[in-house]
N, C-alpha and C positions, 0 to 999 in steps of 0.2 A: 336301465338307460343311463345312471350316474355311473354309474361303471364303464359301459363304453366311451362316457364321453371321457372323463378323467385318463381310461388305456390311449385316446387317441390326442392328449395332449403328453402322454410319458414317453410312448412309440419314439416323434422324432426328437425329442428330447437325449432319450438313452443313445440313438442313432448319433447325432451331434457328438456328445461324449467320449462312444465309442470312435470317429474318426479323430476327433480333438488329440486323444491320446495316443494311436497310432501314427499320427504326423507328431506330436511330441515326443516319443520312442524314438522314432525312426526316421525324421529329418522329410525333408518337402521331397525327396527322393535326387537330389543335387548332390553329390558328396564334396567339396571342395575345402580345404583348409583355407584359412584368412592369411592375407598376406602379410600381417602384424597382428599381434595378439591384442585380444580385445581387453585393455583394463581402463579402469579410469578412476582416479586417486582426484577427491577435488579438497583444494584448500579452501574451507571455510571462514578461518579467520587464523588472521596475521596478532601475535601478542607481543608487542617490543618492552625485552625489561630489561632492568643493570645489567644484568648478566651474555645477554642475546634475545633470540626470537624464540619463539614457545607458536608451534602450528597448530591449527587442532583440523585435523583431517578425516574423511570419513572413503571409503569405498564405495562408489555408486557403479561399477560395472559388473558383470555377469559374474566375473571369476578372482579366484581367491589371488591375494596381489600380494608381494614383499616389499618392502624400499629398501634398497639397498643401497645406497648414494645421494648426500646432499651437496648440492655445489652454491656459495653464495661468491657474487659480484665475480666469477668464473674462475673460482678458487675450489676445489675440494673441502669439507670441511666435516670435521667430526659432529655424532650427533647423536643421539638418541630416541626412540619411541617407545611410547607407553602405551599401552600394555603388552606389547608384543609388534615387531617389524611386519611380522604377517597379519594381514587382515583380511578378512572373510567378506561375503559382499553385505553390504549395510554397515561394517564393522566402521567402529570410527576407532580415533589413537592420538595423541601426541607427540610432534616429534620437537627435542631442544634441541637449538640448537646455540653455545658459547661463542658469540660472534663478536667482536666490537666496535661495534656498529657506533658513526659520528652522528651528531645531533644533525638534522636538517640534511643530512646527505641522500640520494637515492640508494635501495639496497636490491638485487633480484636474488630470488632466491628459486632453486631449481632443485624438485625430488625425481629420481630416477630410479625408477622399480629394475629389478632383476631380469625383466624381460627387454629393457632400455626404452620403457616408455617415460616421457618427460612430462610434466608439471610443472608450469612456472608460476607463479607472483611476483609483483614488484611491489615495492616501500615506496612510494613516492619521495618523503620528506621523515624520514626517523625522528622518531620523539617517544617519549616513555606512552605507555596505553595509563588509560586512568584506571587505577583500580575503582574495585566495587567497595565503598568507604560513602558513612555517612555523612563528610562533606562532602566528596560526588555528588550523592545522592539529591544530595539538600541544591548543590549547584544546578545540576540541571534540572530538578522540579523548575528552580527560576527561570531559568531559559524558557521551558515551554510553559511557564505561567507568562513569561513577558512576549514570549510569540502567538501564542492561542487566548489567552481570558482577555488580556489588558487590552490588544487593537478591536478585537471584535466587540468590548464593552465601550471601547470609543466610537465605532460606528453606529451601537445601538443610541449612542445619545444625541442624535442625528433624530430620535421618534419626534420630538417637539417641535422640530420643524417642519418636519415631514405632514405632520397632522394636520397642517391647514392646507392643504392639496386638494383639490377640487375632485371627482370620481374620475376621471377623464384622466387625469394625472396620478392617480395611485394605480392606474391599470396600466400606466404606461411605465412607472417605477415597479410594477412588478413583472410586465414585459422586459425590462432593465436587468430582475433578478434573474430571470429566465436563462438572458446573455451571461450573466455572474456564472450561473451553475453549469450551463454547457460548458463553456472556459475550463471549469473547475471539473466538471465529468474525463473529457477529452485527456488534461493533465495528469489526474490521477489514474488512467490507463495507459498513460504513457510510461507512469513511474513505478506503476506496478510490473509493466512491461521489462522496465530498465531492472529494476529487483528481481524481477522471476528469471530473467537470463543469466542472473548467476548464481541462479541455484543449480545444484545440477541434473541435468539432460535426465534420465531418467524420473525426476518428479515433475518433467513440463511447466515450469513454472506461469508460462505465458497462459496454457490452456486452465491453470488453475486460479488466473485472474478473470478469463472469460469464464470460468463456474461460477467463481464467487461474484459478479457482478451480477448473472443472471437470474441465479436463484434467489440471491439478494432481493432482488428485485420485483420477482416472480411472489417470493414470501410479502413481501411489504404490501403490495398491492392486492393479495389474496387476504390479509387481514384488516386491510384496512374495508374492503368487501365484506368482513365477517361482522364486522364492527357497526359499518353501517348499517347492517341488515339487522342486527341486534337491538340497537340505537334505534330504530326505523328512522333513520337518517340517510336522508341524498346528498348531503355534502359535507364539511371540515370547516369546524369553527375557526378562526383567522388564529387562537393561539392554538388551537392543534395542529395547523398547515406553518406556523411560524416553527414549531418544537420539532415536527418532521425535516424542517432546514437545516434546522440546528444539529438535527442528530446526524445527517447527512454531512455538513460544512464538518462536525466534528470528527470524522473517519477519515474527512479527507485532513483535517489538519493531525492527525495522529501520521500518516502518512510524512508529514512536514517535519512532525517530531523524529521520524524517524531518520530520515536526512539530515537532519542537525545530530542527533545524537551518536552516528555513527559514525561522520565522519570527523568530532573530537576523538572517539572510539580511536579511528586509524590514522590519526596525528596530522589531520588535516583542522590543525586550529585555524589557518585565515581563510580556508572555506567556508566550516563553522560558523564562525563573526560574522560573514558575509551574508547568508543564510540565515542568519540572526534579523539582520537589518531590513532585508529584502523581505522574508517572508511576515514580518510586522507591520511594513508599508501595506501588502498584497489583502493582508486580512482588515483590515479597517473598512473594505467594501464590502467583506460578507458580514459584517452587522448591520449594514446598510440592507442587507438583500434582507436579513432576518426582522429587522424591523418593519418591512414592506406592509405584508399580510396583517400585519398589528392598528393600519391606520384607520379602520372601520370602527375598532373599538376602545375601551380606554384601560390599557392590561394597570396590572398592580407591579407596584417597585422591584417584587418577589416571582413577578412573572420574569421581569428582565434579567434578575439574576442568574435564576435558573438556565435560560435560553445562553446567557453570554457564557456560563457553567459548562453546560452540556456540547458545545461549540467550542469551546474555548481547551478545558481541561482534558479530551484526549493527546494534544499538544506534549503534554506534561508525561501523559505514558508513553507517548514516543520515543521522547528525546530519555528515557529511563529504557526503555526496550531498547532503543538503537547504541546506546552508550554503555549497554552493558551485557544481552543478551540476541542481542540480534541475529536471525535466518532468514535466509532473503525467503525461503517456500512460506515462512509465516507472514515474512510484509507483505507478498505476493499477496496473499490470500486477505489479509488483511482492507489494501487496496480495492481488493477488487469488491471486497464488501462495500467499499466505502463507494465507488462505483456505482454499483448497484442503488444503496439509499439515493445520492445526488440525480439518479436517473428517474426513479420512482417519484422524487422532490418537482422535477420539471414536468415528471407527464401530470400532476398534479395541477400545479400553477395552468397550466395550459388550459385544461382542460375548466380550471374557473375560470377562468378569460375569456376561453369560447364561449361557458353560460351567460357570462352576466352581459356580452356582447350582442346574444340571442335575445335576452330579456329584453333588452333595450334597442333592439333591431338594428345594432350598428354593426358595420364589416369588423368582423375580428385583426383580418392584416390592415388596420392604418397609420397613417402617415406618423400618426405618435409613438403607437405601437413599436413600431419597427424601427422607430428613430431609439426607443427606451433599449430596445433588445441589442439593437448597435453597439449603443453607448456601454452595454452591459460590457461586451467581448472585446470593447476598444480598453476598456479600463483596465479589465485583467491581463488584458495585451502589452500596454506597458507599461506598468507595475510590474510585471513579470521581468523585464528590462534590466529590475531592483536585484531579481535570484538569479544567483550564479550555479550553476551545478557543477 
């Protein structure tokens, strides 16, 4: 009986196979050539030095590609690529190109494979790239220490106020957070969105923020099941629902870091600055939302570190990812992770609001409630006013 059952799960198994690879042999039975050859050369990153621009390019189409032509600001211009002009598909390479390119001017630059397929980027504003150097280094650690640790450690100090709130009012300051994190879920899908479309076309970047949010998501609340059930515990003590915010607020501010970091990366310094200011205003309400869960109890100085730490300091590898090594498939995926925890953070929060509303036989949607959740999405609304993209 194991045996039949095991032959009649191989049967259409091998069947599948076998057509799979006779329509891959042999085509859907259409014979038609393309009316332009299918290549796609995509610029990954633009590097402006003394010398010119240095591309670093990779092959994301079906078939093996040459460049044969660079043309900048609709000039022909001599060039070079490394490892070789022909690239295979996945193959990545090099191309220099001696250009002399003015400070602050725009530059386009256009590769033209051998088949006359085209490839553009522009330079918006030319300026040197920062090299990888341990005053870089050491520079933008600071940037995303003073965008991620420092505002969200000044909202956490906001707990001492916070703690003489009545219940009524901590439920509605965590209604409030609720509004914070949706703001903040909705954003970093948007920005993972805006990163995975330039990755390219063949690794779907968009659909690889919807994975990473989902499963994100799907994982967090599947242990956080396991834990409890471990624990024989029915709910999240207020510093483990605070640390779960913080882990979430901090994927999405790595996300932040990575906006800052990338675009001193490609010589957008007074975007940069901008992004600097804007997103330090924007985070001083997510130590407000982290301190929420905290006002039932009386944490330790060591609790707040930690929390403004783990919040704060992904910031810091951002803006070192985006200013030195950055892929938009990996911020995508990134994102979307980060996605994911901030969504798992609200079904959370929610879902204690509804109990302790039960307990106490009050309507879950009240007047407070929903004035705190308002207030939450009006603040990040304009604050956001603050960040330039």
């Amino acid at each position: 009986m194991k045996e039949k059952w095991i032959i009649s799960g191989l049967i259409p198994l091998v069947m599948f196979i076998g057509v799979l690879s006779w329509v891959l042999k042999n085509g859907a039975g259409v014979e038609q050539d393309p009316a332009a050859p299918i290549e796609v050369l995509n610029i990954e990153r633009i590097k402006v030095t003394n010398s010119g621009f240095e591309l670093s390019v990779s092959n994301t189409g079906p078939e093996t590609l040459t460049i044969s032509q660079v043309i900048v600001d609709d000039s022909i211009w001599n060039f070079s690529v490394s490892p070789n002009p022909t690239l295979k598909r996945f193959e990545k390479g090099k191309v220099t190109i001696s250009y002399p390119w003015v400070e602050g001017d725009p530059h386009t630059i256009k590769i033209i494979t051998e088949n006359g397929i085209v490839t553009e980027r522009e330079i918006a504003a030319a300026t040197l790239t920062p090299e990888a150097s341990w005053s870089n280094f050491l520079n933008y650690g600071f940037i995303g220490f003073y965008v991620g640790i420092v505002p969200i450690t000044l909202g956490l100090l906001w707990y001492p106020f916070m703690k003489h709130f009545k219940r009524k009012w901590i439920n509605a300051l965590l209604a409030l957070t609720v509004g914070l994190l949706l703001f903040l879920f909705v954003g970093t899908l948007a920005d993972g969105f805006e990163i995975g479309a330039e990755a390219p076309s063949v690794f779907q970047g968009n659909m690889v923020v919807i994975i990473g949010a989902a499963i994100t998501f799907l994982l967090l609340i599947g242990f956080d099941q396991y834990q409890n059930r471990k624990l024989e515990s029915n709910g999240y003590s207020p510093y483990r629902l605070a640390l779960l915010m913080a882990i979430g607020i901090g994927l999405h501010n790595f996300g932040e870091g990575l906006a800052i970091g990338s675009s001193f990366a490609l010589g957008e310094a007074a975007l940069g600055t901008f992004l600097i200011i804007g997103f330090t205003l924007h985070n001083i309400t997510e130590g407000i939302g982290i301190a929420a869960p905290l006002l039932k109890t009386k944490p330790r100085t060591k609790d707040f570190l930690i929390l403004g730490t783990v919040a704060g300091a992904p910031a810091i590898l951002g803006t070192w990812f985006g200013g030195f090594i950055f892929s938009p498939i990996w911020g995508a995926l990134f994102l979307g992770v980060g996605a994911g925890a901030i969504l798992q953070v609200i079904y959370v929060i929610t879902k204690i609001l509804i109990e302790d509303h039960k307990t106490y036989r009050e309507p879950f949607v009240s007047w407070l409630n929903l004035s705190g959740f308002t207030i939450g999405l009006l603040i990040m609304y304009f604050t956001a006013f603050f960040v330039k993209y």
